[in-house]
C-alpha positions as YAML, in Angstrom:
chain: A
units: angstrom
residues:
- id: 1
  name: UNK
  ca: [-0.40, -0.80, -10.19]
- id: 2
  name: UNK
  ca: [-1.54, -3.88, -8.78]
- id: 3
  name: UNK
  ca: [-0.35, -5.48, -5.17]
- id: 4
  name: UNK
  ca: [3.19, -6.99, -4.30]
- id: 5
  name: UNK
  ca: [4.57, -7.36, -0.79]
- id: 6
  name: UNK
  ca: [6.94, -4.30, -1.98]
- id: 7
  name: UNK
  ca: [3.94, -2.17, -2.68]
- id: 8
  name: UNK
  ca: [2.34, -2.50, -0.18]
- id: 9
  name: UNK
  ca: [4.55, -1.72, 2.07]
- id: 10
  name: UNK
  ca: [4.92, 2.16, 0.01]
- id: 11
  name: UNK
  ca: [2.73, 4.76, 2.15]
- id: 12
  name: UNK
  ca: [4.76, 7.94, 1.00]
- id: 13
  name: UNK
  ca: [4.57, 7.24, -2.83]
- id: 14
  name: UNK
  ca: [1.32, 5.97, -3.48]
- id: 15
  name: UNK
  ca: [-0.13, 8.46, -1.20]
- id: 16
  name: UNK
  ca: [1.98, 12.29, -1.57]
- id: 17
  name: UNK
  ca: [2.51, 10.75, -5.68]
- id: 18
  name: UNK
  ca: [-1.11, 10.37, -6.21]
- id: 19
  name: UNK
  ca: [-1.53, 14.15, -5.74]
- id: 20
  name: UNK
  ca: [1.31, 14.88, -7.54]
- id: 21
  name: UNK
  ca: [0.40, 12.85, -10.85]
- id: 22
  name: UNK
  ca: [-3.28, 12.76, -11.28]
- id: 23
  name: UNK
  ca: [-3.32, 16.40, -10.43]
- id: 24
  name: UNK
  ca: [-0.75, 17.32, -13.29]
- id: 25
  name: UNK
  ca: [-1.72, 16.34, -16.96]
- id: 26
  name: UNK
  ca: [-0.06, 12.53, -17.75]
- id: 27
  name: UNK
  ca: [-2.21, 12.19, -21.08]
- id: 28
  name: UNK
  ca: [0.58, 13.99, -23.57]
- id: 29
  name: UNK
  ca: [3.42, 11.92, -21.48]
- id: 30
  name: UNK
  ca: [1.81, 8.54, -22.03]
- id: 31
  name: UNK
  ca: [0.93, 10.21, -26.05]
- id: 32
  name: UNK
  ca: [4.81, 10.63, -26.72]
- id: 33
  name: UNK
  ca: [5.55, 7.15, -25.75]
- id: 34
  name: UNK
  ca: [3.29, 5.21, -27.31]
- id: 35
  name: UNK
  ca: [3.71, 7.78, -30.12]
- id: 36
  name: UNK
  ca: [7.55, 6.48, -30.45]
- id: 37
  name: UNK
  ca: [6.22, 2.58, -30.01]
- id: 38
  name: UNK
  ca: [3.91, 2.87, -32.86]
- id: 39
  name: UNK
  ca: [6.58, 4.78, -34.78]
- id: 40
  name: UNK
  ca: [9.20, 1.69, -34.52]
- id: 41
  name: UNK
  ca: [6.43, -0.88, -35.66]
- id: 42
  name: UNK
  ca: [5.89, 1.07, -39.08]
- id: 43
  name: UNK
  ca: [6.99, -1.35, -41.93]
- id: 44
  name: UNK
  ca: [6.19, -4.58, -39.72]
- id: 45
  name: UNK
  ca: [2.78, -4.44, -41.35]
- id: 46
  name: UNK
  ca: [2.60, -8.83, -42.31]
- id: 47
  name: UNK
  ca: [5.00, -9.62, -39.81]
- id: 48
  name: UNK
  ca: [5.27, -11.09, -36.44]
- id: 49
  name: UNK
  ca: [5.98, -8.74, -33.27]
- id: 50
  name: UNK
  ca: [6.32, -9.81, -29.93]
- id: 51
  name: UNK
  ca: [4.48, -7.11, -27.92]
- id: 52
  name: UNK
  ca: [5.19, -7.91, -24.03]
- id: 53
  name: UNK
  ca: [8.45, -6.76, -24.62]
- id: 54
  name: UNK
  ca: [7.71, -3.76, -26.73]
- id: 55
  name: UNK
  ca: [5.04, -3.00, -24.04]
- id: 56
  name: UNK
  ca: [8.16, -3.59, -21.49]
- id: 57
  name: UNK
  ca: [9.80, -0.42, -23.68]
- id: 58
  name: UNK
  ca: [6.38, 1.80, -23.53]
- id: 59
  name: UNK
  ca: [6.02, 0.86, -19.86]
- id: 60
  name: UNK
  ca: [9.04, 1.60, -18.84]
- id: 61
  name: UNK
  ca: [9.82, 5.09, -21.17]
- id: 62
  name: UNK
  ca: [6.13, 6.12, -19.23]
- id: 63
  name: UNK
  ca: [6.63, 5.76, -16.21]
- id: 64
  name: UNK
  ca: [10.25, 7.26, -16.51]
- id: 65
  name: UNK
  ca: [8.26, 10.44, -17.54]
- id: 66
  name: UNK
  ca: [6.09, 10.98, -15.27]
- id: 67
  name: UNK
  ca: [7.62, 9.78, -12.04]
- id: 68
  name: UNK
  ca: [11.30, 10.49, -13.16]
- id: 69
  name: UNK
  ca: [11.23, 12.92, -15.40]
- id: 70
  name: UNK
  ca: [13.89, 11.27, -17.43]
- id: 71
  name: UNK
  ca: [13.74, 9.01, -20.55]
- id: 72
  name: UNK
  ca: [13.80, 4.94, -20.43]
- id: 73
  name: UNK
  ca: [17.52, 5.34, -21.18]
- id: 74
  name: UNK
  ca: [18.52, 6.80, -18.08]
- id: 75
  name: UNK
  ca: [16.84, 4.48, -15.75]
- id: 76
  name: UNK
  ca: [17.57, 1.15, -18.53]
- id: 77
  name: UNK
  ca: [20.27, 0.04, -16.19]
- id: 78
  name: UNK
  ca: [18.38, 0.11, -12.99]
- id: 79
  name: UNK
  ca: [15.56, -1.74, -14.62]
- id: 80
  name: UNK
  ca: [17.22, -4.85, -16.11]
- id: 81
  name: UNK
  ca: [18.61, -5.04, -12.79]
- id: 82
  name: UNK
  ca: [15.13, -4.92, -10.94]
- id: 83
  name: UNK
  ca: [13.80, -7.67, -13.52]
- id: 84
  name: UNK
  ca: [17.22, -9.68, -12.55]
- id: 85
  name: UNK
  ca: [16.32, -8.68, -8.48]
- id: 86
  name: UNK
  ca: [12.59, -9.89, -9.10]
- id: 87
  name: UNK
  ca: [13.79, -13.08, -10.69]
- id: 88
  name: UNK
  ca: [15.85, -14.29, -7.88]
- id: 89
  name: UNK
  ca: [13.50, -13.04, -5.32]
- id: 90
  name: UNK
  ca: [10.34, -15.06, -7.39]
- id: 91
  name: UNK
  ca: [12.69, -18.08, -6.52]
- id: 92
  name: UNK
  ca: [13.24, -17.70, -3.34]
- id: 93
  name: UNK
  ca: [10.17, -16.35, -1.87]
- id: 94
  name: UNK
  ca: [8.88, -19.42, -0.12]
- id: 95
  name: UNK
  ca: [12.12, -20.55, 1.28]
- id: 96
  name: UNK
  ca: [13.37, -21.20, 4.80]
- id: 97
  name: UNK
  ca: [16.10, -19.76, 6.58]
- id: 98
  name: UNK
  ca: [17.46, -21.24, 9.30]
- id: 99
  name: UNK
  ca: [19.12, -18.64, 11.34]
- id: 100
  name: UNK
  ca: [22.48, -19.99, 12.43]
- id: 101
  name: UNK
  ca: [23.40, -21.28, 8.88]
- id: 102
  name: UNK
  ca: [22.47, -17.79, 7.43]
- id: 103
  name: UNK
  ca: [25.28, -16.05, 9.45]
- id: 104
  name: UNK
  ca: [27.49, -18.76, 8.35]
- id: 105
  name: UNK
  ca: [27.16, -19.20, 4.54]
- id: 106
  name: UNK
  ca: [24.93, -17.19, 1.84]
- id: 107
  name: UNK
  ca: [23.54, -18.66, -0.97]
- id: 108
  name: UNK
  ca: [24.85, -17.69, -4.71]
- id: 109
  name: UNK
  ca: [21.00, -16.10, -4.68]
- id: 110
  name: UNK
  ca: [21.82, -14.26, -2.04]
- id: 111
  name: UNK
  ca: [24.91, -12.69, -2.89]
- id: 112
  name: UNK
  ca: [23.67, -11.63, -6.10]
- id: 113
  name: UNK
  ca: [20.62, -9.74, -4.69]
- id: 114
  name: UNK
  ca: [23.04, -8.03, -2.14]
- id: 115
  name: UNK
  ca: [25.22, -7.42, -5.22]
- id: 116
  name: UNK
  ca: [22.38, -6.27, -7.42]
- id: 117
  name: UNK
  ca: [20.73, -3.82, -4.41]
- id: 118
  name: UNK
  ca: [24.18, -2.21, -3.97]
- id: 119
  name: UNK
  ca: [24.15, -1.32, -7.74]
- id: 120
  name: UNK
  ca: [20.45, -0.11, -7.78]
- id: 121
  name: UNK
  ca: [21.14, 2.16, -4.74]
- id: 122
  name: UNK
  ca: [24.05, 3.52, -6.47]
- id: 123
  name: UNK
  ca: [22.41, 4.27, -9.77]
- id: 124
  name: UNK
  ca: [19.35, 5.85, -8.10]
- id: 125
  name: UNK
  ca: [21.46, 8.09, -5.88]
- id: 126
  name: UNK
  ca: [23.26, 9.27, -9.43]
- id: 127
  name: UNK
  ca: [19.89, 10.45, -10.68]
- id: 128
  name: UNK
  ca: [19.33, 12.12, -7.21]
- id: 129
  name: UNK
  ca: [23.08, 13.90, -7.10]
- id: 130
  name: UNK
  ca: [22.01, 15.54, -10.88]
- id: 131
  name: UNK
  ca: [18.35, 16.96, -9.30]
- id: 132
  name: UNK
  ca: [20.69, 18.18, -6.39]
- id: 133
  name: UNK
  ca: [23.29, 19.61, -8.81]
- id: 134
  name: UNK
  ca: [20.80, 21.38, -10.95]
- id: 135
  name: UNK
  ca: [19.29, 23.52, -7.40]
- id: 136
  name: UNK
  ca: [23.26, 23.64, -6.35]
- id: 137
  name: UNK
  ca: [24.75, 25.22, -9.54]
- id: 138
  name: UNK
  ca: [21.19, 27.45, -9.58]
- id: 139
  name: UNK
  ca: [19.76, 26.06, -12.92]
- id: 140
  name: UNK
  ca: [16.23, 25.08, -11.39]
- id: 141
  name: UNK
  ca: [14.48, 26.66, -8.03]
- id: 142
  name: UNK
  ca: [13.23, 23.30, -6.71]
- id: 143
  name: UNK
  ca: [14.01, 19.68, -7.17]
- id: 144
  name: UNK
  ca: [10.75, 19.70, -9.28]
- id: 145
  name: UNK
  ca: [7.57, 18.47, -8.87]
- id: 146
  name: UNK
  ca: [6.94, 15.41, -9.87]
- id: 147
  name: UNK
  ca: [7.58, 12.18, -8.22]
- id: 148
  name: UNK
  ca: [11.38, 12.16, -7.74]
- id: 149
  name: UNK
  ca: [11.06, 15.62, -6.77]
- id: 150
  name: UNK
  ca: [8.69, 14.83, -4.02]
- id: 151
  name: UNK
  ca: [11.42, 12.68, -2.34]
- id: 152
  name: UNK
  ca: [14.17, 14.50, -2.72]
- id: 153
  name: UNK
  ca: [12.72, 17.11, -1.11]
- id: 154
  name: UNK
  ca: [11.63, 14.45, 1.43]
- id: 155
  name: UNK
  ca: [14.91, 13.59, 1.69]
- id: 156
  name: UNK
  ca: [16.27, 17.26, 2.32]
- id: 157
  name: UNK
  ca: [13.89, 18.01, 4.61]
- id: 158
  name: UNK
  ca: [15.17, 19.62, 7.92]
- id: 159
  name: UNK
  ca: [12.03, 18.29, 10.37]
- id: 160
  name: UNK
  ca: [13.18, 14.91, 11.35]
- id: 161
  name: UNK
  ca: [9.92, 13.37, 11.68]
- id: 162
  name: UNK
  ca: [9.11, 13.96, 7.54]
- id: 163
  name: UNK
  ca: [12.96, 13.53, 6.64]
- id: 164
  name: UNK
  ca: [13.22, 10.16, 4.24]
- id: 165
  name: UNK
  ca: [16.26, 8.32, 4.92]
- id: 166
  name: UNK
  ca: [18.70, 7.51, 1.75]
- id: 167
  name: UNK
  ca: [17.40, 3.58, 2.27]
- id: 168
  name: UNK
  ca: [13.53, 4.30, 1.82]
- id: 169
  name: UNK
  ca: [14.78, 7.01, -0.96]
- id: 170
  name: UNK
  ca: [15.98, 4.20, -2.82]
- id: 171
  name: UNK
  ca: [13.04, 1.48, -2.29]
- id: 172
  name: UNK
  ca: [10.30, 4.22, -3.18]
- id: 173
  name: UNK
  ca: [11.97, 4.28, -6.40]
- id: 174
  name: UNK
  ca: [12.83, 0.38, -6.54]
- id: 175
  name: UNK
  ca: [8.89, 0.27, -6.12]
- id: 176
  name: UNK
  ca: [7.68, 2.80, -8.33]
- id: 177
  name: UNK
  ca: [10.13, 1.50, -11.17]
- id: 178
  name: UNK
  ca: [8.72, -1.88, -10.77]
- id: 179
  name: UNK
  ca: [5.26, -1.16, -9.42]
- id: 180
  name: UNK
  ca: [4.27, 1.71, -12.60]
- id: 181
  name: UNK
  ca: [5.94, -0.57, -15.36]
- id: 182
  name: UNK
  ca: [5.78, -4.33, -15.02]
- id: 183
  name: UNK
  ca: [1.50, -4.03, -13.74]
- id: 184
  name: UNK
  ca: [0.85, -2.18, -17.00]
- id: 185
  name: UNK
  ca: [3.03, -4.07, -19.42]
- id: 186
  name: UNK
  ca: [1.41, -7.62, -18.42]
- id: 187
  name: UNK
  ca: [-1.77, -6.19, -18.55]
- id: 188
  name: UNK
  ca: [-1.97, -4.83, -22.22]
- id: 189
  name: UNK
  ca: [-0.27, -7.35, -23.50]
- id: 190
  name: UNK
  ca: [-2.72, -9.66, -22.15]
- id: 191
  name: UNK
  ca: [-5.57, -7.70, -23.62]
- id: 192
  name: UNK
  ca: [-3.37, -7.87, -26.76]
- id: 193
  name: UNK
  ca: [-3.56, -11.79, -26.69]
- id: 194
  name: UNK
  ca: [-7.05, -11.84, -25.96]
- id: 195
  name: UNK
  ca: [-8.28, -9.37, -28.10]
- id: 196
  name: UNK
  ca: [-6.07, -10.97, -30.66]
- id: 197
  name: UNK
  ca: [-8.05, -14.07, -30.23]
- id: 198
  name: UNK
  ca: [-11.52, -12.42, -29.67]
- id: 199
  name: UNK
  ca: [-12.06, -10.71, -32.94]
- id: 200
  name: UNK
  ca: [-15.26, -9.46, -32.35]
- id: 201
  name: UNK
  ca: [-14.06, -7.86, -29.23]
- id: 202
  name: UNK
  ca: [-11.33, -6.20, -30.97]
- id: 203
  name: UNK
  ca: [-13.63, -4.66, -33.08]
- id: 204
  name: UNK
  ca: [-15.95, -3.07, -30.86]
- id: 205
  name: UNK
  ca: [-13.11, -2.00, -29.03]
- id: 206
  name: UNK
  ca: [-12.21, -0.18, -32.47]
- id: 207
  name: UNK
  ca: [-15.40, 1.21, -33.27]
- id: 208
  name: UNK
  ca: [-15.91, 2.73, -29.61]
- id: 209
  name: UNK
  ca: [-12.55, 4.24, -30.00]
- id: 210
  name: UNK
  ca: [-12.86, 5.42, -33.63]
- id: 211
  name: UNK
  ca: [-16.51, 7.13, -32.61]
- id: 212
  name: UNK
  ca: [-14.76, 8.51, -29.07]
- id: 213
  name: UNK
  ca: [-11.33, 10.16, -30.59]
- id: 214
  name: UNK
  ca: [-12.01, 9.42, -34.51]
- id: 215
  name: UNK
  ca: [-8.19, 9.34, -35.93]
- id: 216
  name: UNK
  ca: [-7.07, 11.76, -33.14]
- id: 217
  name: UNK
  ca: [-5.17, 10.88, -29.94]
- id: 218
  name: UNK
  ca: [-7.04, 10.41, -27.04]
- id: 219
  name: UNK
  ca: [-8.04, 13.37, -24.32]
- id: 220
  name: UNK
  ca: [-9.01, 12.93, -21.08]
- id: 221
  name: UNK
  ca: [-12.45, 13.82, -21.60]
- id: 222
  name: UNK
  ca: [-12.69, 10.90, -24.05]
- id: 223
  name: UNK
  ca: [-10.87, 8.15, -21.95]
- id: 224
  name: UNK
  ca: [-13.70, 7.96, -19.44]
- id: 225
  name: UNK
  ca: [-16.24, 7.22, -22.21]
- id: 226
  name: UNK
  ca: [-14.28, 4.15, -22.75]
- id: 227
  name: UNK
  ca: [-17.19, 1.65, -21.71]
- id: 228
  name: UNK
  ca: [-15.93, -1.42, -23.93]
- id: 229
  name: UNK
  ca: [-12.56, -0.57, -23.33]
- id: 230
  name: UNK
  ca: [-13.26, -0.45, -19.32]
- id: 231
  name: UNK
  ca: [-14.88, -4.07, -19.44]
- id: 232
  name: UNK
  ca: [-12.23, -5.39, -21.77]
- id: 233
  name: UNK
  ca: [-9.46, -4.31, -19.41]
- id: 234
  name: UNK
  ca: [-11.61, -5.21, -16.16]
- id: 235
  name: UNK
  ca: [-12.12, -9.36, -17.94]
- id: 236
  name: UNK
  ca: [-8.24, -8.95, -18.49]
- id: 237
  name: UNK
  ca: [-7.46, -8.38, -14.94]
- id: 238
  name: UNK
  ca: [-9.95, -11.31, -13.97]
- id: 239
  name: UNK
  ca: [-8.69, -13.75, -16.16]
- id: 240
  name: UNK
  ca: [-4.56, -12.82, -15.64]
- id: 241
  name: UNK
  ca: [-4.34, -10.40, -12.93]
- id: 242
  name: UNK
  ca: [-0.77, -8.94, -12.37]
- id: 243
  name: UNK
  ca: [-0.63, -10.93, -9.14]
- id: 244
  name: UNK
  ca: [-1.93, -14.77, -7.56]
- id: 245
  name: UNK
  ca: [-2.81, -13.17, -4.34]
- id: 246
  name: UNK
  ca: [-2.88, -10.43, -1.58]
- id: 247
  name: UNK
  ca: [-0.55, -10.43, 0.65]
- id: 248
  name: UNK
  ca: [-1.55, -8.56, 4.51]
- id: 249
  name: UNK
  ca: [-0.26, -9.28, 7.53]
- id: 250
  name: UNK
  ca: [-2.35, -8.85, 11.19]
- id: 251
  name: UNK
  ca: [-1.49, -6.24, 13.15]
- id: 252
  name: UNK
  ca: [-3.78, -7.46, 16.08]
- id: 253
  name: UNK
  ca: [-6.64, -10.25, 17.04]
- id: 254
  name: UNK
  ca: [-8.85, -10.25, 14.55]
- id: 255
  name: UNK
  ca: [-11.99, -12.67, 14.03]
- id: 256
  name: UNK
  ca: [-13.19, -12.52, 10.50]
- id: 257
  name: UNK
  ca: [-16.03, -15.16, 10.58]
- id: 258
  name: UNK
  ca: [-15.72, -18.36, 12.18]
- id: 259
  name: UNK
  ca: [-11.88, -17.61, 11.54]
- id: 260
  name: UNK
  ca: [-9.54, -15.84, 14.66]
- id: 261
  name: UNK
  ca: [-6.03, -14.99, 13.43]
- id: 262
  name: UNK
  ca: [-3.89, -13.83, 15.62]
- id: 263
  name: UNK
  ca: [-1.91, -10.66, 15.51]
- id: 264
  name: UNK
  ca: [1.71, -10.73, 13.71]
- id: 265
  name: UNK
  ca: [1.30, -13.53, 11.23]
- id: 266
  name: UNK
  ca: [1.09, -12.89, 7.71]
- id: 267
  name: UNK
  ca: [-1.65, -13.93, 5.67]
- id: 268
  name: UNK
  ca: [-2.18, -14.13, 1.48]
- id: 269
  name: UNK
  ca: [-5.33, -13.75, -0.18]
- id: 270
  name: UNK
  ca: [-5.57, -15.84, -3.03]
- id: 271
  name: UNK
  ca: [-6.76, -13.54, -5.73]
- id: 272
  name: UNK
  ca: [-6.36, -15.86, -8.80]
- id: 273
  name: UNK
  ca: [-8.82, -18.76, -7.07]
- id: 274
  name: UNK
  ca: [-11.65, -16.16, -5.85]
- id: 275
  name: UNK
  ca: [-11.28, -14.31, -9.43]
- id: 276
  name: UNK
  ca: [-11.61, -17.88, -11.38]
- id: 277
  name: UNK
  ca: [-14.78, -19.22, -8.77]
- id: 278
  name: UNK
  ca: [-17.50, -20.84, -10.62]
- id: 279
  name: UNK
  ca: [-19.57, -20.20, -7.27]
- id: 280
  name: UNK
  ca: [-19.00, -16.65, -7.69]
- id: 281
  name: UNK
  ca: [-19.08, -16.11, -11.63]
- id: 282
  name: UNK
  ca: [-20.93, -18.96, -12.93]
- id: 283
  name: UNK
  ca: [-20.16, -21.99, -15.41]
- id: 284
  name: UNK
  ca: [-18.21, -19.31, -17.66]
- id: 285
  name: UNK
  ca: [-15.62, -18.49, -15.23]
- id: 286
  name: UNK
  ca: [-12.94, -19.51, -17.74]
- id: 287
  name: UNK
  ca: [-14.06, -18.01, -20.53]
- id: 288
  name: UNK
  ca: [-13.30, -14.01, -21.70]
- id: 289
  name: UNK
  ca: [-16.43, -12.66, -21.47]
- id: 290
  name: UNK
  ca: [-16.62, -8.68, -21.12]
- id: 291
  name: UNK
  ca: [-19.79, -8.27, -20.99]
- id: 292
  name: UNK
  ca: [-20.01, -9.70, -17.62]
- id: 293
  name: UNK
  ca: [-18.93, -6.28, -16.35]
- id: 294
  name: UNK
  ca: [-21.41, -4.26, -18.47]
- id: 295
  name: UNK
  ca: [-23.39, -2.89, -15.47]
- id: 296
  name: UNK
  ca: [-20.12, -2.46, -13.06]
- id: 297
  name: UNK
  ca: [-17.95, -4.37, -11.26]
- id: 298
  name: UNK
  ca: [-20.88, -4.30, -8.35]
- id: 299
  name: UNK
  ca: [-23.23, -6.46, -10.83]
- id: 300
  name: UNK
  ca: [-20.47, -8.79, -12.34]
- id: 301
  name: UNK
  ca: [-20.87, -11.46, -9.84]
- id: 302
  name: UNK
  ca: [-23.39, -13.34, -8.23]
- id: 303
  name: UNK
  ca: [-22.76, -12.17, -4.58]
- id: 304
  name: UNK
  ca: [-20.92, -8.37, -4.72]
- id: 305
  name: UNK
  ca: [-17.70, -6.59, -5.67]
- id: 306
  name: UNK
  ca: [-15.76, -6.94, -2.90]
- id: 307
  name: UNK
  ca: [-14.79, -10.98, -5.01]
- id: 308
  name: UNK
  ca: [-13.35, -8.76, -7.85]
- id: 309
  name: UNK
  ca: [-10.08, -6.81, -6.43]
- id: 310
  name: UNK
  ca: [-7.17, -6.42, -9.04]
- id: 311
  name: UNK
  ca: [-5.84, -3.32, -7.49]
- id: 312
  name: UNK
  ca: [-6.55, -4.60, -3.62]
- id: 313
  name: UNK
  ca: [-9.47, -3.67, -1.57]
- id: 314
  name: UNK
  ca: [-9.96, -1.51, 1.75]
- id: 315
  name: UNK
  ca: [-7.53, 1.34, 3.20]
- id: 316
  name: UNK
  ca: [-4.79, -0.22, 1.39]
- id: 317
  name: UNK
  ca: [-6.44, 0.07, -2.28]
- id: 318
  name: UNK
  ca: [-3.90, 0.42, -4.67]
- id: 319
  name: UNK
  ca: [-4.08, 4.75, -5.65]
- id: 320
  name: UNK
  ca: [-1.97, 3.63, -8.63]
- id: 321
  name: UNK
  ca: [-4.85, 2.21, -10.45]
- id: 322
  name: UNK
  ca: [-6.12, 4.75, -12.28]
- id: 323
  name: UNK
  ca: [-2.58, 5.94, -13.78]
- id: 324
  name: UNK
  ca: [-2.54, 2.18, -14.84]
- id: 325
  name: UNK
  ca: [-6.03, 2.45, -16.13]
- id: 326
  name: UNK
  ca: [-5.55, 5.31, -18.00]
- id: 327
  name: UNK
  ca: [-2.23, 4.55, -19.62]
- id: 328
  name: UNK
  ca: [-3.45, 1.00, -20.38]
- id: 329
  name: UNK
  ca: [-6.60, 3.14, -22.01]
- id: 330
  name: UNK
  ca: [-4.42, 5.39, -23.99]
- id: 331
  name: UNK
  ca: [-1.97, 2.90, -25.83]
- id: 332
  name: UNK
  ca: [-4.83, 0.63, -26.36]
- id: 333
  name: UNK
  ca: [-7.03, 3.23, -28.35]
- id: 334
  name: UNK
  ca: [-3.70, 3.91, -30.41]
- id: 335
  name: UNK
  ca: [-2.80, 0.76, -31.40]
- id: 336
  name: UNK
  ca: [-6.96, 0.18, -32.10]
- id: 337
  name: UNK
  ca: [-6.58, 3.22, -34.36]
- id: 338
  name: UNK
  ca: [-3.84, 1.62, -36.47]
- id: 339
  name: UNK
  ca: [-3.44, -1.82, -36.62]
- id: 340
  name: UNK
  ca: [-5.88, -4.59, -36.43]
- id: 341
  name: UNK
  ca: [-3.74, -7.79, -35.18]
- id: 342
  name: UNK
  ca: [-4.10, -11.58, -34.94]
- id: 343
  name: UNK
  ca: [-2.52, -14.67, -32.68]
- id: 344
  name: UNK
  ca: [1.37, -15.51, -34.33]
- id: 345
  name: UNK
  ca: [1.29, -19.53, -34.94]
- id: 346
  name: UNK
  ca: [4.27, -19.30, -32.97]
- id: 347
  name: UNK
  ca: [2.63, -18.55, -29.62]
- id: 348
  name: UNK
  ca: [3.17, -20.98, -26.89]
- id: 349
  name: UNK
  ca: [0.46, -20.09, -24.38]
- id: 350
  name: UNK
  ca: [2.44, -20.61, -20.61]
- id: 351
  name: UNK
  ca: [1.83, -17.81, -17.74]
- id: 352
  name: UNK
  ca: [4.21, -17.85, -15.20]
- id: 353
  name: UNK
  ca: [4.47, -15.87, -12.11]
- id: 354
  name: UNK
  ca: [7.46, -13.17, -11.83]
- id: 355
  name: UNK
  ca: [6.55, -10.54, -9.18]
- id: 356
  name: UNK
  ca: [3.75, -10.08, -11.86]
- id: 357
  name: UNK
  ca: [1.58, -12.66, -14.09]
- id: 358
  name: UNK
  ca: [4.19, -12.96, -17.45]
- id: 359
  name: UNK
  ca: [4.21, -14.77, -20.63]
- id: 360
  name: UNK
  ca: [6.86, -17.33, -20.65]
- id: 361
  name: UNK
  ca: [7.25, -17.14, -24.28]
- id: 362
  name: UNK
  ca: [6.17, -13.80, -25.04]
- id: 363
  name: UNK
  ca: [3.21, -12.79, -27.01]
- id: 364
  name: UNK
  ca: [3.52, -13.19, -30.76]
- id: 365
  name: UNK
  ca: [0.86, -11.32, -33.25]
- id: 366
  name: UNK
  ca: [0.85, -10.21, -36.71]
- id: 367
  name: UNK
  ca: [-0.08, -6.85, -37.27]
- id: 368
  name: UNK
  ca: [-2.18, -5.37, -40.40]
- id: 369
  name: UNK
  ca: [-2.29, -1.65, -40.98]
- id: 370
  name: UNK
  ca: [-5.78, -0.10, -41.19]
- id: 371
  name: UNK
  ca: [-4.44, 2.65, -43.43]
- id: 372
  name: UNK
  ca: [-2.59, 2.30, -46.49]
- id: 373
  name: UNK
  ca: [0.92, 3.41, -46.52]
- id: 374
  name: UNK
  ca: [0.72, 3.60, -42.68]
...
């Protein structure tokens, strides 16, 4: 679900959740949700909605299923105060601290982060205490088995080598709240812009789903037969990746070229320059063109795949793409099924960066049902 310094640094989710969620059935889960989107837009046929934040909602009531097994309600608290976190942290991510004046004063930044932590670590260790409760007072066998279950168990596990303190307990989730919602929500809504301008790619996105699923929801069988729907999302994550760049640090002497960096120094790959390169994907590099990636990703430039890497490349590829994939898949064919949808006059076209690639403004469109008395 795209790269962040905080991601990458999460071994024990992406790795033991991977398992957990691609090997259980997330299809119906992501269904429901954008199920109860779609359900709220009915009678907004004509009129403008803003959809990055009502793809904030979906996000957010998703991955709350399938990682939490709670609703978006539950975790609504921790989440406006992980946008608030990611906010001040955006700010402050290229400053310098000078040691001694650290330990003397803390910026109003600072004390609001330490303030906002405290709270997240207190709300997430609520939603552990009722898994705990529910084994304690013998109304479930197990802390369950999907991703919160995975680390409480972790965290009540008697070997001390696997035991997960209460600290990574809480930045697991931190990550996986952040990491599984904000990735997917700027992605379909940027799809939702540009397919909103691109009208003919809109509707071959519609006829491949309409000949895939017809009027039904999507399966799983169906979802990976999602060609134009593959190279629309793949353009999407060229053009406005979640994130500007890659960020590794060098755990030894390396030489990489003509280049020797030495170990302990941190280095960021500039994604957003290598994925706009007119050296790499000719004149057009600006424009949305998905049929660039109509023979693979392998084909799409004019050296090789390793210049396209939304999700990261190497060891440390992102295992969270394909649940991003998928659920960016599934709402997609939904809406596509319902709605077509243009560009609101009142969109102000300004990206900024916010842990993940946002719209400023939001993304205004007008919707128009494709079925009378939708």
């Amino acid at each position: 679900m795209g790269e962040t310094s905080q991601v990458d640094e999460s071994c024990f989710s992406w790795g033991k959740f991977k398992g957990v969620l691609f090997g259980q059935n997330m299809t119906p889960a992501v269904i429901a949700s954008v199920e109860t989107m779609l359900e709220k837009w009915k009678g907004k046929e004509g009129k403008e909605i803003e959809v990055y934040q009502e793809f904030r909602l979906l996000t957010s009531e998703v991955i709350s299923r399938t990682a939490f097994g709670s609703s978006y309600l539950e975790g609504e608290k921790i989440f406006a105060m992980l946008n608030k976190l990611s906010i001040i942290m955006s700010r402050n991510l290229f400053n310098t601290k000078i040691p001694l004046i650290s330990k003397l004063w803390k910026p109003a930044d600072l004390l609001e982060s330490e303030r906002l932590a405290n709270e997240i670590q207190d709300c997430v260790m609520k939603i552990v205490k009722k898994r705990e409760d529910r084994v304690v007072n013998a109304e479930a066998d197990s802390f369950g088995n999907d991703f919160l279950g995975l680390l409480v168990n972790a965290y009540h596990d008697l070997d001390d080598k696997n035991r997960l303190s209460m600290e990574d307990l809480v930045a697991e989730c931190k990550t996986f709240y952040v990491a599984g919602q904000e990735t997917v929500n700027a992605l379909l809504a940027w799809m939702v812009l540009l397919l909103a301008i691109h009208k003919d790619w809109q509707e071959k996105a519609r006829r491949e789903v309409i000949e895939v699923f017809g009027n039904q929801n999507p399966d799983s069988d169906g979802i990976s037969k999602l060609k134009i729907i593959t190279m629309i999302i793949y353009e999407t994550l060229r053009l406005y990746g979640p994130t500007n760049g890659l960020p590794r640090r060098v755990a030894r002497k390396v030489q990489v070229g003509k280049l020797v960096f030495p170990a302990n120094i941190n280095l960021l790959i500039a994604k957003a320059a290598l994925h706009h390169d007119h050296q790499l994907w000719g004149d057009d590099v600006h424009i949305f063109k998905p049929e660039r990636f109509a023979d693979g990703i392998a084909k799409a430039t004019n050296y090789n795949a390793a210049a396209f890497f939304p999700f990261g490349l190497g060891p440390r590829f992102c295992v969270g793409m394909t649940f991003a994939t998928t659920e960016t898949k599934i709402a997609l064919s939904m809406i596509l099924q319902r709605y077509s949808f243009t560009l609101s006059p009142a969109y102000v076209h300004s990206p900024v960066h916010i842990i993940t690639l946002q719209p400023e403004h939001g993304i205004q469109v007008i919707l128009e049902s494709l079925h009378n008395g939708a």
